[in-house]
Structure formats: C-alpha cells, structure tokens
C-alpha positions as CSV (number, residue, x, y, z in Angstrom):
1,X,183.3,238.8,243.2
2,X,183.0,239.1,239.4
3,X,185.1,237.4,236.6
4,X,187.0,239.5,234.2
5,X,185.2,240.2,230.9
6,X,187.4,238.0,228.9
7,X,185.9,235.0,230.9
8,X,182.6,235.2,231.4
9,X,180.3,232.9,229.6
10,X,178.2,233.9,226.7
11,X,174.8,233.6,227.9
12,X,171.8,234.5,226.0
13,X,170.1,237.8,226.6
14,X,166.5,236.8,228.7
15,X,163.5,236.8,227.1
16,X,159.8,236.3,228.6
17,X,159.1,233.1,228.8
18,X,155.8,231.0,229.3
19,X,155.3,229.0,232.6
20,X,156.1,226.0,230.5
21,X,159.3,227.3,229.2
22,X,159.9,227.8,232.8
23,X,159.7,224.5,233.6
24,X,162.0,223.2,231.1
25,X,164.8,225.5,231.6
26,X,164.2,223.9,235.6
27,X,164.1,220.5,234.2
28,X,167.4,220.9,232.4
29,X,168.9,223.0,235.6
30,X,167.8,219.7,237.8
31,X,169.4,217.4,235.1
32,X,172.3,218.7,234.0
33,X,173.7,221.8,236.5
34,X,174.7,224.3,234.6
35,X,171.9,226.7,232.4
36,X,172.8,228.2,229.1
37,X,176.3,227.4,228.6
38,X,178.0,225.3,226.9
39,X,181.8,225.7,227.3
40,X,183.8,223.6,229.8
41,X,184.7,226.2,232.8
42,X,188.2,227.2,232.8
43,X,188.8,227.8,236.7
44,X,187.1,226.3,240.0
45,X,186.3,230.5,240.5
46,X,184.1,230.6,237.3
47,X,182.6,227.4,237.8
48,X,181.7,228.5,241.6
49,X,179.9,231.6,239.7
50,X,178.2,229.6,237.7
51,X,176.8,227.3,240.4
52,X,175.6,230.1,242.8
53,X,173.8,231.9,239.7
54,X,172.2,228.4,238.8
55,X,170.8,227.9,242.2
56,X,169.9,231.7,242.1
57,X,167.9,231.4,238.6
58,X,166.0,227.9,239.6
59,X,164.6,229.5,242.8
60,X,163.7,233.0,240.8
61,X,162.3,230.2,237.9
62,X,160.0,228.6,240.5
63,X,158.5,232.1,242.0
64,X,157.9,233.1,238.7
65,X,155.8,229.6,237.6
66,X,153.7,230.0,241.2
67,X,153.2,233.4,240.3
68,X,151.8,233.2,236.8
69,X,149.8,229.7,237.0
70,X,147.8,231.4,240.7
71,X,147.1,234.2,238.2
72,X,146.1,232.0,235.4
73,X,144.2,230.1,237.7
74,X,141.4,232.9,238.7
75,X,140.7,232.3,235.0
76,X,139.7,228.3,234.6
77,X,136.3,228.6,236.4
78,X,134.8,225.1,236.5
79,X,137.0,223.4,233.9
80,X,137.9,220.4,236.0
81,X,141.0,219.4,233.1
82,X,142.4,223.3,233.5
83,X,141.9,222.8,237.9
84,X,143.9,219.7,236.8
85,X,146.7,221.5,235.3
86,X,146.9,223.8,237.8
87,X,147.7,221.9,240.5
88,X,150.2,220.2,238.3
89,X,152.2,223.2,237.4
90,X,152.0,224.2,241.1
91,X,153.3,221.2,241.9
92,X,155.9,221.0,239.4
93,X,157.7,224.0,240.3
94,X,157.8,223.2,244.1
95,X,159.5,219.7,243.1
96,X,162.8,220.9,242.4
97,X,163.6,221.6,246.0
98,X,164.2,219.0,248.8
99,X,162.2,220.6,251.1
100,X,159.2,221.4,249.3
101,X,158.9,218.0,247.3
102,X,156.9,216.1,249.9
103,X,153.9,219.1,249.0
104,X,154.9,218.6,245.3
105,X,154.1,215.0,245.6
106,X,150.4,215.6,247.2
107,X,149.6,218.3,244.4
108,X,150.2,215.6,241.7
109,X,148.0,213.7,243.2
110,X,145.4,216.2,243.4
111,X,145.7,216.7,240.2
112,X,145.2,213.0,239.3
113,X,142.1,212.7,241.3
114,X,140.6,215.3,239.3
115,X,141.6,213.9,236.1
116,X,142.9,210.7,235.7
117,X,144.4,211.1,232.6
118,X,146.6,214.3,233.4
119,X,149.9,212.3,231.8
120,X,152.2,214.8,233.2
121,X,150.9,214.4,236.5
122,X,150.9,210.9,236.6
123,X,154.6,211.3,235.2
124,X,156.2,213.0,237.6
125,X,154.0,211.6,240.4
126,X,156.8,208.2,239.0
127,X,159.5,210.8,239.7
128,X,158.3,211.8,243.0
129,X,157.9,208.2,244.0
130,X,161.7,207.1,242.2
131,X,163.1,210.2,244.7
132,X,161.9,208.1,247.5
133,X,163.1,204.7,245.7
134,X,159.8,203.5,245.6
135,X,160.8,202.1,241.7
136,X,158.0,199.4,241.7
137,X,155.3,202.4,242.3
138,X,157.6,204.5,239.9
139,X,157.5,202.3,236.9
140,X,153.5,201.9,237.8
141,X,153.1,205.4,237.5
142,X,155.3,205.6,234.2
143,X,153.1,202.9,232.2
144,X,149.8,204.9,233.5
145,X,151.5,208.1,231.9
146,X,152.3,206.5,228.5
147,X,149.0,204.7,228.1
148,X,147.3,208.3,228.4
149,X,150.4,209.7,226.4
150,X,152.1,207.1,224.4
151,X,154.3,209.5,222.9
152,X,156.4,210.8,226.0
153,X,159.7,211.3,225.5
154,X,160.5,212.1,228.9
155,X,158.5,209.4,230.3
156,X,160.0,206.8,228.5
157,X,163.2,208.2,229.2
158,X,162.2,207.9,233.3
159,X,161.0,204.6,232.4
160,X,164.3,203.4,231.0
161,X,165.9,204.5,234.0
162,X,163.9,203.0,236.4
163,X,163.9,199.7,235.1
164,X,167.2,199.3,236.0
165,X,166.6,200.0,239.7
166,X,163.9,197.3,239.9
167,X,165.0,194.5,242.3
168,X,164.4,191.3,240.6
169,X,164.4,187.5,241.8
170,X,166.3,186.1,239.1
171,X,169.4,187.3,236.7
172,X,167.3,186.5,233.8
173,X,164.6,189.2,235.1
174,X,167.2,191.9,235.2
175,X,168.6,191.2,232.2
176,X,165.2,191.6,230.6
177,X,164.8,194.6,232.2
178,X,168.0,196.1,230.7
179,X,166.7,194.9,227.3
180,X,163.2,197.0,227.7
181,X,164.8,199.7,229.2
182,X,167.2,200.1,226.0
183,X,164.2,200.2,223.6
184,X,162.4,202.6,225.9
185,X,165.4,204.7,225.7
186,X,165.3,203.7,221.7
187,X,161.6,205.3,221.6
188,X,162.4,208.6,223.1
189,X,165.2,209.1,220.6
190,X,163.3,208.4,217.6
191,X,160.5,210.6,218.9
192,X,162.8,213.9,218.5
193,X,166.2,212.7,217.0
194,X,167.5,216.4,218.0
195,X,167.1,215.7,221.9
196,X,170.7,215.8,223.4
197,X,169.4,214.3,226.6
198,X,167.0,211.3,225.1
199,X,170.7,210.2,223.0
200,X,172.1,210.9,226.6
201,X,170.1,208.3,228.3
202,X,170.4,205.6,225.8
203,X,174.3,205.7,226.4
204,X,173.8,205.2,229.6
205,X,171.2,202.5,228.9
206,X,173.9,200.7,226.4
207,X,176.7,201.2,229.1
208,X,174.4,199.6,232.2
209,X,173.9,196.5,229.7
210,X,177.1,196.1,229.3
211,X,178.2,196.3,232.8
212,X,175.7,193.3,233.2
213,X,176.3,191.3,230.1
214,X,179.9,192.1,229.3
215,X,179.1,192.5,225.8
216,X,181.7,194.7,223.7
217,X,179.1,195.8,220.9
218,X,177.0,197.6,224.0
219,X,180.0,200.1,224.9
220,X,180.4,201.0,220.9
221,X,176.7,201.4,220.6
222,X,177.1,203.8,224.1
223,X,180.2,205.6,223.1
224,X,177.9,206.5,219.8
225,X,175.2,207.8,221.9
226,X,177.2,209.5,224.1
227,X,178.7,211.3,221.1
228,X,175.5,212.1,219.3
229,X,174.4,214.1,222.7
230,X,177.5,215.9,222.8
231,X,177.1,217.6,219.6
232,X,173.4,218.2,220.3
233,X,173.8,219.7,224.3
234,X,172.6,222.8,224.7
235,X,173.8,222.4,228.7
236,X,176.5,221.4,229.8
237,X,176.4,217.7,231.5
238,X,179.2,216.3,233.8
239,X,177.9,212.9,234.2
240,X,177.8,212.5,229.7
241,X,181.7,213.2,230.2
242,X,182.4,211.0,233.1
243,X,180.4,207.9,231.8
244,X,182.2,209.0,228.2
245,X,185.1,208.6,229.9
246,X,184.7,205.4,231.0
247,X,183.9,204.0,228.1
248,X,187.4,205.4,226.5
249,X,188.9,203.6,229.6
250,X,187.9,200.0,228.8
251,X,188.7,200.9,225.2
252,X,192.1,201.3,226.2
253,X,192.0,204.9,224.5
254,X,193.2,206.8,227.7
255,X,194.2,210.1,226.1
256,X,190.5,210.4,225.5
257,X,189.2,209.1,228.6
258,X,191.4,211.6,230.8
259,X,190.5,214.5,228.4
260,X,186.5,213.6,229.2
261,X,187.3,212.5,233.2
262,X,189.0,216.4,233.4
263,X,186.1,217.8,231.6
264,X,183.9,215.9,233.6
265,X,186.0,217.3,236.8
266,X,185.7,221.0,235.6
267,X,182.0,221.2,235.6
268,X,181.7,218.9,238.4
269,X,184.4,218.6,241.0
270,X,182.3,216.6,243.1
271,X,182.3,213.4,240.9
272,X,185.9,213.3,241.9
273,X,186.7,212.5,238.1
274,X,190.3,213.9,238.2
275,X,191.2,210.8,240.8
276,X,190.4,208.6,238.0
277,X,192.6,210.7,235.3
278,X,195.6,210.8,237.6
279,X,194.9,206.7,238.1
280,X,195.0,206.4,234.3
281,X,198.2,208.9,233.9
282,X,199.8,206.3,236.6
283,X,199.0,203.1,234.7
284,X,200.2,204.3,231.4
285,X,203.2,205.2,232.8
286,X,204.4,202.5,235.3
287,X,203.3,199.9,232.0
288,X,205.6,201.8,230.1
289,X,208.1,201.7,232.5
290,X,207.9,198.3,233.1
291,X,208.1,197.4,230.1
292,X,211.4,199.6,229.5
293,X,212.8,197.8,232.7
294,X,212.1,194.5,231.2
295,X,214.3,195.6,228.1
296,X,217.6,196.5,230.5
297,X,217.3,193.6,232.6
298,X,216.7,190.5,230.9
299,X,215.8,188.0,233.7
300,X,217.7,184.8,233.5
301,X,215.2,182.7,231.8
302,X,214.0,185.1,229.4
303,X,216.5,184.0,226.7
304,X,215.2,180.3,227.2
305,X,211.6,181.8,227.0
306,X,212.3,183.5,223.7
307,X,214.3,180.3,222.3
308,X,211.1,177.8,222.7
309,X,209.0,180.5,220.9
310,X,208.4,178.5,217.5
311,X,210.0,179.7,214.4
312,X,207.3,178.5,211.7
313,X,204.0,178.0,211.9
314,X,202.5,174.2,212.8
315,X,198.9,173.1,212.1
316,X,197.0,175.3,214.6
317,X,193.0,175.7,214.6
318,X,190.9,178.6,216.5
319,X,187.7,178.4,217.1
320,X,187.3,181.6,215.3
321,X,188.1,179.9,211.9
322,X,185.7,179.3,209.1
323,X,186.3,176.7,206.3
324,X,187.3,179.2,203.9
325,X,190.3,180.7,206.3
326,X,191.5,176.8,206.9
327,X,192.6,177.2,202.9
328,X,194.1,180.8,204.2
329,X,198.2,180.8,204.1
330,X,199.0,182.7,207.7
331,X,201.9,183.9,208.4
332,X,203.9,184.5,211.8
333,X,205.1,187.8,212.4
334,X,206.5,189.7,215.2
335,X,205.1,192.5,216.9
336,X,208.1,195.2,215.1
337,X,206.7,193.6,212.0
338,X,203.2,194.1,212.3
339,X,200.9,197.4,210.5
340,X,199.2,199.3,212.8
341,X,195.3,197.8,212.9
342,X,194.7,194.6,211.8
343,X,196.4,192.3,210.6
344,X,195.0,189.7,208.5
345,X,196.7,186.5,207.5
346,X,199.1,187.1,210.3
347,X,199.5,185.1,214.0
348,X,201.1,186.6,217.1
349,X,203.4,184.5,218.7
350,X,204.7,185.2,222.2
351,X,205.8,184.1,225.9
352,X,204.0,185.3,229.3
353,X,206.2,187.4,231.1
354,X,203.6,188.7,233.6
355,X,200.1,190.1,234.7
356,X,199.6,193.8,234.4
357,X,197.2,195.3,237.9
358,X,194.3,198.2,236.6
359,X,191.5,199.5,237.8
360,X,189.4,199.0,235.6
361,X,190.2,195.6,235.6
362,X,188.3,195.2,231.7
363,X,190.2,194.3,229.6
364,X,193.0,191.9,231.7
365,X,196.1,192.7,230.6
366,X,199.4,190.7,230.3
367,X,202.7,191.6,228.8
368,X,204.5,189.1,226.5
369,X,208.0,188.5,224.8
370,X,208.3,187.5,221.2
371,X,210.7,186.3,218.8
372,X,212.7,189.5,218.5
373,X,212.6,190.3,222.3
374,X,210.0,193.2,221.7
375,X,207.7,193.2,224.9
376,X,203.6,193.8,224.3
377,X,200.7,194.1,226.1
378,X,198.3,191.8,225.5
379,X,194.5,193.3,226.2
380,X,192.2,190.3,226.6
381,X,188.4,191.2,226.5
382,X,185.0,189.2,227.3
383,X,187.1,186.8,229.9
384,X,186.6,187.1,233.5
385,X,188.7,186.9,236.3
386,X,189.1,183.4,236.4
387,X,189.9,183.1,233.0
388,X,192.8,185.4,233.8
389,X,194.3,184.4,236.4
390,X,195.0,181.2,234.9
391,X,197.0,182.6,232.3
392,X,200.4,182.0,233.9
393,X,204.2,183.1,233.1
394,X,206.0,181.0,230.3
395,X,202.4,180.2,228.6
396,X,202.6,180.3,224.6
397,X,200.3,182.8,223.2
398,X,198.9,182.4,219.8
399,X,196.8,185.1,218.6
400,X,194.8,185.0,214.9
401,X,194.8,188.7,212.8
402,X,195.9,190.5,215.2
403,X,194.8,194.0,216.4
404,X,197.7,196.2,217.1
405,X,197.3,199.4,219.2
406,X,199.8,202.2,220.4
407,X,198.4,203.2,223.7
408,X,199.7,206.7,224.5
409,X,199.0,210.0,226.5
410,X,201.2,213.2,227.2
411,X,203.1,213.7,230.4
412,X,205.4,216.4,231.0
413,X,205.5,217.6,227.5
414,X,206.7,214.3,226.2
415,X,204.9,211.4,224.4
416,X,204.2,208.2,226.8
417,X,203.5,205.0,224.5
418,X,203.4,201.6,224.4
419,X,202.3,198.4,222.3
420,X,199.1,196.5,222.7
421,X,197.5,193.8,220.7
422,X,193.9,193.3,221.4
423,X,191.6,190.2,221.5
424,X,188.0,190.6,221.4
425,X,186.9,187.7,221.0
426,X,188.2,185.0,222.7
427,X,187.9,182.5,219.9
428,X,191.1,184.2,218.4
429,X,193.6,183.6,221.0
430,X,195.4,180.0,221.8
431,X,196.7,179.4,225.5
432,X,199.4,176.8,224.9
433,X,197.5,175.6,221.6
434,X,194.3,175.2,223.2
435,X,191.2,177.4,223.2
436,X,190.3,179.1,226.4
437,X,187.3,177.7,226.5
438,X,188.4,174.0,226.5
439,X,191.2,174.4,228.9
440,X,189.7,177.0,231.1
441,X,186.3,175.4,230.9
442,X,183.1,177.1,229.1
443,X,181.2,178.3,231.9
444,X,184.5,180.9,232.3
445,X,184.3,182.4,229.4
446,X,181.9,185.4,228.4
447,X,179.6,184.9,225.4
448,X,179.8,187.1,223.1
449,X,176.4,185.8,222.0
C-alpha cells in the first residue's frame, strides 16, 4: 500500500547518525509515537503508515546501536568507565521492547556494579524499575542519578513523574509530592528552555496538581506549558493534545478542546479522544437547546420568579470586597446589558431555573432567569459537589463584576452559542444574600489559597 505523493509526510532525508543519536530518536519514538513528523495525519490510512514504519525504524534503530557499541567495544581494553558504558548502551537499546526489557534491566545493573556513578545507568535502571511499578525503588534510583548528575533533564523529568505514583499515608504527603514534582519538572525546563518535552511534562505536572487541589491558577499555568511544547515539538504527541484538551474543557472553551480531542484522535485513535469531542458537541447543543425551550414555554411560575427578582440594588456585601470597593457605586444590570468580559461595577441578578448534567462535572453549571427573561448559564468553579447540589430552583443569585462568556462551537455549518457568566472565586457570588461559605458551611468550599 503506498499513499499518493500529495500526502505523504515530509520526512527528513537520513543521515548517519552516532549510537547516541540513536538512542534519542528511540527515546522520542518510545515517548511520543510518531518519528520525524510533525503534521496531524489526515486519514486512519496514513496514520496506519506511519505506525508500521515507526515500529519498523525502532527495531532497525536498536540493531544498529548493538551493532556499533559490540564494535566499539573491542576497542575499550581495561577502561572499567568505557566496560561501564558499554553495557549501558547495550542495555539501552534492548529496553524499548517488552520482551527484551527484563535483560535490559540486568545490563544496567552491570553496568552500575562496575561504576557506581554511571548516571545514565542508574537513570534508566528508575525506568526499568517504574515499568514494573516498583516507584519507591524508581525514585531511589532517580536521586542516585542526579546526585552523580545534578543536571539531568531527563532524570528530573522521570523524577517528576514518579512522584506522583508514590503511595502515601496521608493527603498531606501527596500533596507535597505534587509540589516537588512541579519544581522537578521546573528544573528540567530551565536546564534547556527549547525542550518541547521538558515544557510537556510540566503541564502535566500543573494539570495533576490541580486535579488534587482544585486550584484554577494550576490549569492556566498547564495550558501555558502545554502551549510552549507545542510550538517547540519536533514529534508529534497525542497525549500533549488530549491533556490540552482537557484543560480547554474545564475552561469552558469547547471549540478548542474538540479541535485538540480530534487532533489527539488522529494521531492516536486508541485514546478514544473523539468519544469525548462528540460528548462535548452533545452538551453544547442540548444547553443550547434547553435553553431555547425554556424561551417557548414559560413554565407557570417563571413570571412569579422573574417578578421577585429585585429591581434596585440593597446593601449587599461579598466576601470578595475590599474597603475601597464598599465606597464603589455598583450597578445592576442584566445579562443583554452586559459587555462581553468583565464587568466591573456591575452585579448579576437572577433566579435558579435548574442544574445543567456534564461530564466533566468542573465547573457545575446552572441556568438562571433575570429581569428581562434572558436565560444564562451560570459556571461556578472551586465548589464541590456538595456545594452544588444545594443550590436549588427559585434561589436568588447575586454575582459581583461579572465574567460574561459566549460559549460556542460549529455544528452542521451553523454557529451553536450560548451565554455564560463565570465565578472563580467563590467570594463573588451570593446564594440568597449569603456567602456560600456561611450557608453551605466552610469545609465545602475549595480554597483558593
């Protein structure tokens, strides 16, 4: 089977390369899938192609690295440190294969018992022992490798992952451990700033603290990274899209995340990422179609809802407010009244109407009724679920400088959208006058501390 010239990938002509260039171009292969290309494939057949030929080039890569370091090796004599490095590279090659990793595993340890300070060895000896999810024994290996090499990039790139792994006896101990395991991955990005992969495994270091600590800054600080090691890839990576993607999920910017989940899906059909496009496609749709149901068919006590929703502005105090705003003159506007963005010196008014279902369920989502009968979502971040669900039909809503969003994709050539007014912090939204935290209770609510 061959493609027709107009699609197949630019690749670069071959040139020879040393056993250590070798190496890397497996390492990448191993990492990321797909060698020396860097556009998203533009049919399951080319993608197939490229897939056989990857699996054709590591195991052609590997023969060539046994090869040249057994021919090298005649060469070392009684240098015990060059003996060393043999066995690693002879090791190292073998690794890359499932069924010749348990013989990897002994030759870097050979190689350690001949000299204890081979880093590499000791590096990928972690690697060997995280593939059989030994992660205490990984990490040991890890902080052995950077004290003979402090400046590792890989290493502390390993190390950032592993520490996540760890299984700890307290919540406190993990958290710590997604703390060191972002300034590991911090390291390893300011050791090369032009490493695609090192800004690659600080998003996911960011995006693993977040799914702990529920902390909005951590999914900006991801989406950054993730962004930086797109424009510096020089291979393509399914799983940089796919986590991408998620973060453009709890964003709420869904024409992004299915562009990425589709991507994602093209160079990797196996991470199943166009399930998750299709589930976004469906919620944007069915919102907005609730939402235009809710227009035609006012239920009976919608006009009382909208009645009791207060024309002026009382004396009303969020948490959120400094001494300077109390001197602040706010105004209460609508949503068909509201800018785009934010809105400073302005309060949303508005009546529950109902709870919106998602998957993900960050933010919690609930559609409200103002003044002038315009329905909006409201997108409530850094609450859990049982700050939610007590958020209940006919509550007042008060929000303070209100973020206002148009949420939209493209569906059958035509423009899906609808409003949404998001809440970051929960210190800018009343419930009925009251702060979440005092009528929900404090323990409910997610620190943004």
């Amino acid at each position: 089977v061959s493609m027709e010239e107009s699609e197949k990938p630019e690749i670069e002509e071959q040139k020879t390369l040393t056993v250590r260039e070798m190496l890397e171009q497996l390492e990448v292969m191993e990492d990321l899938g797909i060698p020396e290309y860097t556009a998203i494939p533009k049919n399951a057949k080319e993608l197939a192609l490229l897939q056989k030929g990857r699996e054709a080039r590591m195991s052609e890569l590997s023969k060539k690295v046994c090869e040249q370091v057994e021919a090298d090796h005649a060469n070392y004599g009684e240098d015990s440190a060059k003996h060393s490095e043999y066995l690693y590279l002879k090791a190292k090659a073998l690794s890359f294969f499932p069924e010749t990793q348990a013989e990897a595993k002994e030759g870097y340890e050979k190689a350690i018992e001949i000299n204890p300070e081979n880093s590499e060895a000791l590096r990928d000896l972690g690697v060997a022992y995280f593939r059989l999810k030994d992660y205490a024994k990984s990490v040991e290996m890890y902080n052995k490798a950077l004290e003979a090499k402090p400046d590792d990039r890989r290493c502390l790139g390993y190390l950032s992952i592993t520490l996540r792994k760890l299984e700890t006896k307290s919540d406190e101990a993990k958290k710590e451990n997604l703390a060191k395991g972002i300034e590991y991955a911090k390291s390893a990005v300011n050791l090369d700033v032009s490493d695609g992969y090192s800004w690659y495994l600080l998003g996911n270091a960011y995006l693993m603290s977040f799914f702990e600590n529920e902390k909005y800054d951590d999914l900006d600080k991801s989406l950054k990274a993730y962004t930086q090691s797109e424009k510096l890839q020089k291979y393509l990576n399914p799983d940089l899209y796919f986590n991408r993607a998620t973060i453009f999920t709890y964003f709420e910017r869904y024409s992004e995340a299915i562009r990425d989940y589709m991507n994602a899906n093209a160079i990797d059909s196996g991470l199943e990422a166009d399930a998750k496009a299709i589930k976004l496609c469906d919620f944007v749709i069915s919102t907005t179609r609730l939402i235009e149901q809710k227009k035609k068919f006012k239920g009976k006590n919608i006009p009382d809802l909208v009645k009791a929703i207060p024309k002026k502005l009382g004396e009303v105090k969020f948490l959120s407010m400094k001494e300077s705003d109390q001197t602040l003159k706010y105004k209460l506007l609508p949503q068909s009244e509201m800018q785009a963005g934010e809105n400073l010196g302005v309060i949303y008014c508005g009546k529950v109407i109902c709870h919106i279902s998602k998957d993900p369920q960050i933010p919690s989502c609930f559609l409200c009724i103002d003044s002038k009968y315009t329905y909006t979502v409201i997108s409530l971040y850094n609450v859990n679920k049982g700050v939610k669900d007590k958020i209940k039909h006919g509550d007042e809503v008060l929000i303070r400088d209100p973020v206002l969003m148009f949420i939209s994709i493209e569906y059958e050539s035509r423009l899906v959208t609808y409003p949404s007014i998001r809440v970051i912090n929960i210190s800018d939204i009343l419930i009925n006058e009251q702060t979440l935290a005092d009528v929900y209770g404090k323990a409910e609510a997610v620190s943004e501390n």
